[in-house]
N, C-alpha and C positions, 0 to 999 in steps of 0.2 A: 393906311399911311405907314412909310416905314417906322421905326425907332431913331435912327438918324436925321428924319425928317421932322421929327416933332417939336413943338414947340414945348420949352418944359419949367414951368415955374418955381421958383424956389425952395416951394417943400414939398416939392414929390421923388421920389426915389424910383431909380433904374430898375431893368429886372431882377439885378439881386439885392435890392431892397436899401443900395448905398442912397444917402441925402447929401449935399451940400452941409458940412461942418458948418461954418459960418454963422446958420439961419437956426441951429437947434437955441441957441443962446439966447436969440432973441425974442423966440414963441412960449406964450407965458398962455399954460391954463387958464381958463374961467371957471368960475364960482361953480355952474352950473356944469361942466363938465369932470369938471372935479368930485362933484356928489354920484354923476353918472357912473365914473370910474370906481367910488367907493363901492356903489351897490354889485356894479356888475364884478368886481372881485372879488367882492366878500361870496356873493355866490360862485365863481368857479374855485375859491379858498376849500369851500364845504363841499363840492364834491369833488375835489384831492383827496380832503380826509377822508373819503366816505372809500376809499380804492384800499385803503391801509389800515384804518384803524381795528378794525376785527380781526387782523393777520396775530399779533400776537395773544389775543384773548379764543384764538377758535379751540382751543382742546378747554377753556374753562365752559363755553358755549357750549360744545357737543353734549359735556359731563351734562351740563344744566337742562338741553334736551332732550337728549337720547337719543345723540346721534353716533352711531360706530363710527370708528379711525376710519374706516377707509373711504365713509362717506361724509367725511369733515369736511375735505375742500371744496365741497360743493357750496358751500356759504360764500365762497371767495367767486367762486365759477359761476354760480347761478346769476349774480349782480355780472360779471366781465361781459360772458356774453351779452345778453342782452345791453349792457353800454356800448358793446365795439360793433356790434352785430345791426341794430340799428342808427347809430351816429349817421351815416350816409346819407340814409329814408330820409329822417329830420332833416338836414339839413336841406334837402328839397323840399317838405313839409312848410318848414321852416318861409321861405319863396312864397308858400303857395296861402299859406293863410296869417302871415305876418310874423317876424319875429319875433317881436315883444309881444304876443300873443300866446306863443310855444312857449315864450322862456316863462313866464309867468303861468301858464296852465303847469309846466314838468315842474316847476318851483313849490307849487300846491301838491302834486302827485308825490313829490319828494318828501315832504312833511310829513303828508299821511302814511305814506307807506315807513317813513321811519319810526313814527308814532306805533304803526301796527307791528314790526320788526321788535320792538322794545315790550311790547306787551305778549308776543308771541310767546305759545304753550306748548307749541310740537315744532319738529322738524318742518312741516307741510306748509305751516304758517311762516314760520321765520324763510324759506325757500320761497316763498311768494314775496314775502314783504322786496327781498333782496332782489329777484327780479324787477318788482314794480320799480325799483329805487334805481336799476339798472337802465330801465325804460327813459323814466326819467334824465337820467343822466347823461341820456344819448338826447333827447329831447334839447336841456336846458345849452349843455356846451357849446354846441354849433350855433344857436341861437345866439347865447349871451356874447360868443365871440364875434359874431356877426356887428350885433349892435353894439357892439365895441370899435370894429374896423370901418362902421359906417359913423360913425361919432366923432371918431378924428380919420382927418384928409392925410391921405400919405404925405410923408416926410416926420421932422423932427418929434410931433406928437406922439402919432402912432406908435412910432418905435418904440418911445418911453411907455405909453398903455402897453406897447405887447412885451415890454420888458418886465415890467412889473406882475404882468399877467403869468407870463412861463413862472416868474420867482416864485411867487404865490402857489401856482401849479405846483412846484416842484417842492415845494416848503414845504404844502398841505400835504404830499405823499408824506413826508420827512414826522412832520406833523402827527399824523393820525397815529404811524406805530408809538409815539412817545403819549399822547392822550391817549390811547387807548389800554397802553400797560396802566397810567396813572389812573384814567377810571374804572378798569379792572379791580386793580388792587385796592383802590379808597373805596370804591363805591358799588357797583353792579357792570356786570358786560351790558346789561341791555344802556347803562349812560351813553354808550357808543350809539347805540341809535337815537335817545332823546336829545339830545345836544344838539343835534338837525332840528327841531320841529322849533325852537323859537327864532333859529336865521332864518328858516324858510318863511315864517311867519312877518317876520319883519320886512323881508325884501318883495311879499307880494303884497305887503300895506304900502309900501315907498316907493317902490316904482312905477305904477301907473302914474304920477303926477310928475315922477323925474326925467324918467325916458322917453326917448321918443321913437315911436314906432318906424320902420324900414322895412322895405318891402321892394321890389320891381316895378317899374312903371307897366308894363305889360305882363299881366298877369299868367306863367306858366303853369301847362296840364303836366298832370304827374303823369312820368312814365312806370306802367304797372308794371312788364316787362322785363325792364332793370332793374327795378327795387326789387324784386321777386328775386332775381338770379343772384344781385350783389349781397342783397340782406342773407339768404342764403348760406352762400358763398363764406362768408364770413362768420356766419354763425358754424358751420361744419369745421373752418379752419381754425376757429378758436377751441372747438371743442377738441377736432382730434389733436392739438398741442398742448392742450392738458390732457389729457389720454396718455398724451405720450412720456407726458412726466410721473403719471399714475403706475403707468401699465409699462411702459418702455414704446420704442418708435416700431420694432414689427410685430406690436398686437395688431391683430385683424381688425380690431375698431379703429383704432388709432390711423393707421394705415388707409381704411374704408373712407373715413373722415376726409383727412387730409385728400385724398384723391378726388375722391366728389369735390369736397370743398373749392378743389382749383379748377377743376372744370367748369363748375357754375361760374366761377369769376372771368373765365376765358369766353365762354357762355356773353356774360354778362355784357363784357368787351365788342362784342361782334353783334347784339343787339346796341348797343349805344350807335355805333358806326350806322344801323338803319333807321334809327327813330326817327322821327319827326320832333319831337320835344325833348331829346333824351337826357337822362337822370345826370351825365357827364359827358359835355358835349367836348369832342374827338381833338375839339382845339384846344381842351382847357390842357389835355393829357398830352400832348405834343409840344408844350410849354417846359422849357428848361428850367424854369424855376420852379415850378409845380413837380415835376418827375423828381429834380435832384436835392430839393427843398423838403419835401416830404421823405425818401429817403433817408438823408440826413437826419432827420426829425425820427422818422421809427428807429434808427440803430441809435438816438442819442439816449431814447426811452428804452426799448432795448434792455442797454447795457446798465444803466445808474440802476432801474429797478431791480434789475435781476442780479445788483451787487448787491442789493440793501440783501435781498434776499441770500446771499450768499454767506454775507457776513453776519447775517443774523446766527444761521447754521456753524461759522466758527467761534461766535460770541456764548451760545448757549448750549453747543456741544461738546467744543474744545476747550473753552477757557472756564466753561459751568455758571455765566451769568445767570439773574433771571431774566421776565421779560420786560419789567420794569427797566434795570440797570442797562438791557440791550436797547429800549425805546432812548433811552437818554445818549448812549451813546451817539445815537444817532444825530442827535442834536445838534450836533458837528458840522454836520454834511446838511444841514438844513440852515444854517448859519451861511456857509460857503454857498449855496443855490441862491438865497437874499442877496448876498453880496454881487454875485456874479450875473442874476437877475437887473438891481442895480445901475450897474454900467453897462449891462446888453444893447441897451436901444443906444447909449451914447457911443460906442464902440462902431455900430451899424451904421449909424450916422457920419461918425468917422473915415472909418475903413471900409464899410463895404460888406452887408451880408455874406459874402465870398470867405472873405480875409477871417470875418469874425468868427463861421463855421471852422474853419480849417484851424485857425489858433486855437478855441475850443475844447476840437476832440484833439488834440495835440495835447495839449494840458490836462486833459482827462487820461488818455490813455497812459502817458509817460505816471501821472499821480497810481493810477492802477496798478499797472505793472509791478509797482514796487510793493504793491503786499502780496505779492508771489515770496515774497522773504517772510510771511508770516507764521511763527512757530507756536509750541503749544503754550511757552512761558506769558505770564500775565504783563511781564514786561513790554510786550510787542503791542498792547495797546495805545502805544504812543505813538507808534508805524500808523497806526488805524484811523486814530484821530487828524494826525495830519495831511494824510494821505486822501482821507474821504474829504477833508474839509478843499482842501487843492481840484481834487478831481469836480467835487460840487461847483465851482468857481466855471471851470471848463465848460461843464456840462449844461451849466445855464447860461454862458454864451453860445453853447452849440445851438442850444432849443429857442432862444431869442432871434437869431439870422436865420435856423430853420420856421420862427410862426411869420418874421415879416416878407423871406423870400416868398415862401407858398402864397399868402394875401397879397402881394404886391401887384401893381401893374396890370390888374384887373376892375373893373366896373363896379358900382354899388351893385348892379342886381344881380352881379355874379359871386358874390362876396357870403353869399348864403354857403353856396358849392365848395368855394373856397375854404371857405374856415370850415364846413362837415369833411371834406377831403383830407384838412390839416386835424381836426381834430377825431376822424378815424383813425387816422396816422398814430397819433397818440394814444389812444385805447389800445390797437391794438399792440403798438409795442408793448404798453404797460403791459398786458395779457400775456404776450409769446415770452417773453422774455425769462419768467422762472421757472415755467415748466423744460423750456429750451435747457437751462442749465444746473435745472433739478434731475437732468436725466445724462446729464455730463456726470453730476457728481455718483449717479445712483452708479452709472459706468464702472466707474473708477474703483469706489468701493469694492464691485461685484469683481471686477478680476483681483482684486488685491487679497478678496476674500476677508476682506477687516470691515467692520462698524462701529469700532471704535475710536477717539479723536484721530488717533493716528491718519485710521482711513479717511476720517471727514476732512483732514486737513488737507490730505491729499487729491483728495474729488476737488473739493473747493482751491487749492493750489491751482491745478488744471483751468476748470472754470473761470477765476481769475484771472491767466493768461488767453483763454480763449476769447475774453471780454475784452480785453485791451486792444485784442486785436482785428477784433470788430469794429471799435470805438475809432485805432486807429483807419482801417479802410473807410468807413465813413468822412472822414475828416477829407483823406486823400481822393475821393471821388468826388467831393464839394468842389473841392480846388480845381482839378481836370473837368469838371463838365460844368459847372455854375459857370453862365460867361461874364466875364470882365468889363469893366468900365471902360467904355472907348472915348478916344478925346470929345467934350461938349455934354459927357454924363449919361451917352446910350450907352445901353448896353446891348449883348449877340441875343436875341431868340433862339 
């Protein structure tokens, strides 16, 4: 049936995830969905933090296990990939043998593996723990988002769960680097892994009695085929993108990586098109709000991560913070992501997943932009503050109209696919993103022939501007391809 043709009840939303204003005022949670929403947040709250909180403690980790500089990041790497690299898999998994079965089995995987992370005696050990926790993580997300979109019906609810969900999401990144300077400095690095083991423990006592399980009415065969090529695919293009921030972009690994890595996904694409069952089926990918909803969504992650990370580099290189006073800083811009979180689902409801992306990255990138004016005096930390707290504001309405565009206007039993689609999108932003502009700055420096603030400032100057204006085409390609509301509340496929 067309979209024009449809009959469309009061709280469901168009393809780009617009509702009826009117009806969000008057839909009031229950009791019991309200508990559902506490549990399934608090868990994707802890594995935000779990993307960030090691970022400022990894040179006190390496000292503590004898890990060399150059093989430090791989504490960051070993956990990415394996989150962005399997997200996918899971969330057809996910389909195949129940939601709230995944999310509660990677919930228990998570615990133990942060238990074994915090107790860990060599590199070898802690390098597993961070995988398994990585597994996890690809496990728990798609899942717990799932049974989140199947919990509330499109329109006015939803919006507010998936508003509250990105804030959260984007809070926890914000989160972790400021808890993890503090339990650094008070207490031990390994508190960054125990501080998991009693949420996890709590949300796999409370949820089998609160949630309820979602699943397909007809039961789909996993395609070996696609997982094979995508899982892949993605595990080579996250690697050779940290490679390339290690090594630079024409090392032969680097370069090796990324090459395979897009052919397997090209691969991957032309096996979908023959399956019989396939991992992402060719309708969901030719969906305008899936192609340009996800988009949006990977340059909104992207660019916010890869600023924390920027600014960290002017905060503690240029100004000589430590990494306590840089977690806090950030505080800011975790304040602005709540806020902007917030009003995301009410905005969508308003105006229209469309309007709200585009306003957004508008708002982020203009907030951007203007710390291209930032100098080595300590006086510019007022630029910083206000600037990250503005852009955070943007950027969590960007990520709100991109998690309800992508889930929208899709089926319960395709809502698995969905949200592992929207939440690879995510992963792997969070992933490309700093080595992308870790190798802008490594640039910049390397012709200027300077390593010190000078040059940092000017790598991350650059950087900065190259960010904004990503942030900005993002915005600008929502608006040109998300279709609009047509009279009666359809929208274009």
């Amino acid at each position: 049936m067309s979209a024009s043709g449809r009959t469309r009840s009061s709280d469901t939303t168009d393809d780009t995830g617009a509702a009826p204003a009117a009806s969000s005022s008057k839909i009031r949670m229950t009791g019991r969905q309200k508990l559902v929403l506490t549990l399934l947040l608090g868990a994707q709250f802890m594995i935000a933090v779990d993307f960030s909180i090691l970022n400022v403690a990894l040179p006190v980790v390496g000292e503590g296990l004898g890990f060399s500089l150059s093989h430090l990041q791989w504490i960051a790497t070993a956990f990415a990939l394996a989150a962005a690299g399997f997200t996918l898999l899971f969330g057809r998994v996910a389909d195949l043998v129940g939601r709230k079965r995944l999310f509660l089995g990677g919930m228990a995987v998570l615990g133990l593996s942060s238990a074994l992370g915090g107790l860990a005696t060599s590199p070898e050990v802690l390098l597993t723990a961070r995988v398994l926790q990585g597994l996890a993580t690809a496990a728990v997300t798609p899942a717990g988002l799932a049974l989140l979109t199947t919990a509330f019906k499109e329109g006015p609810l939803r919006e507010r769960a998936l508003g509250l969900n990105g804030a959260l999401m984007s809070a926890g990144f914000t989160a972790g680097a400021i808890l993890g300077g503090l339990l650094t400095d008070l207490l031990s690095w390994r508190w960054a892994f125990f501080i998991n083991v009693p949420v996890a423990a709590l949300v796999v006592a409370l949820a089998p009695a609160v949630i309820t399980d979602s699943r397909p009415v007809r039961r789909p065969r996993l395609d070996v085929p696609g997982a094979v090529t995508v899982t892949g695919g993605l595990l080579l293009l996250v690697y050779g993108l940290t490679r390339a921030g290690e090594s630079g972009w024409t090392a032969p690994t680097t370069l090796a990586a990324l090459l395979v890595g897009l052919v397997l996904l090209l691969v991957f694409r032309s096996v979908e098109k023959r399956a019989t069952a396939p991992l992402v089926p060719v309708h969901i990918l030719k969906r305008r709000s899936v192609i340009w909803g996800n988009t949006a969504g990977l340059i909104a992650f992207v660019t916010e991560t890869s600023l924390v990370f920027l600014l960290t580099l002017y905060l503690q290189e240029v100004l000589g913070h430590s990494p306590l006073a840089t977690g806090l800083a950030f505080g800011v811009l975790g304040l602005g992501t709540v806020i902007g979180g917030a009003f995301g689902g009410r905005a969508v409801g308003r105006y229209g997943s469309r309007t709200t992306i585009v306003a957004g990255g508008i708002i982020q990138a203009v907030a951007t932009l203007s710390l291209v004016a930032l100098g080595t005096s300590e006086a510019w930390i007022r630029l910083l503050l206000a600037a990250t707290f503005i852009g955070g504001i943007g950027n969590m309405l960007m990520i709100v109209g991109f998690m309800v565009t992508a889930t929208s206007g899709l089926p319960d039993e395709e809502q698995g696919l969905a949200t592992g689609l929207a939440t690879m999108t995510q992963q792997v932003g969070i992933t490309m993103g700093i080595p992308v502009m870790s190798a802008v700055v490594t640039a910049r420096m390397s012709a200027l022939g300077d390593t010190g603030p000078e040059g940092v400032l000017s790598g991350v100057s650059i950087a900065i501007l190259l960010n904004a204006a990503l942030t900005l085409t993002g915005a600008l390609l929502a608006g040109a391809f998300l279709g609009p509301r047509r009279a009666g509340g359809a929208a274009r496929r």
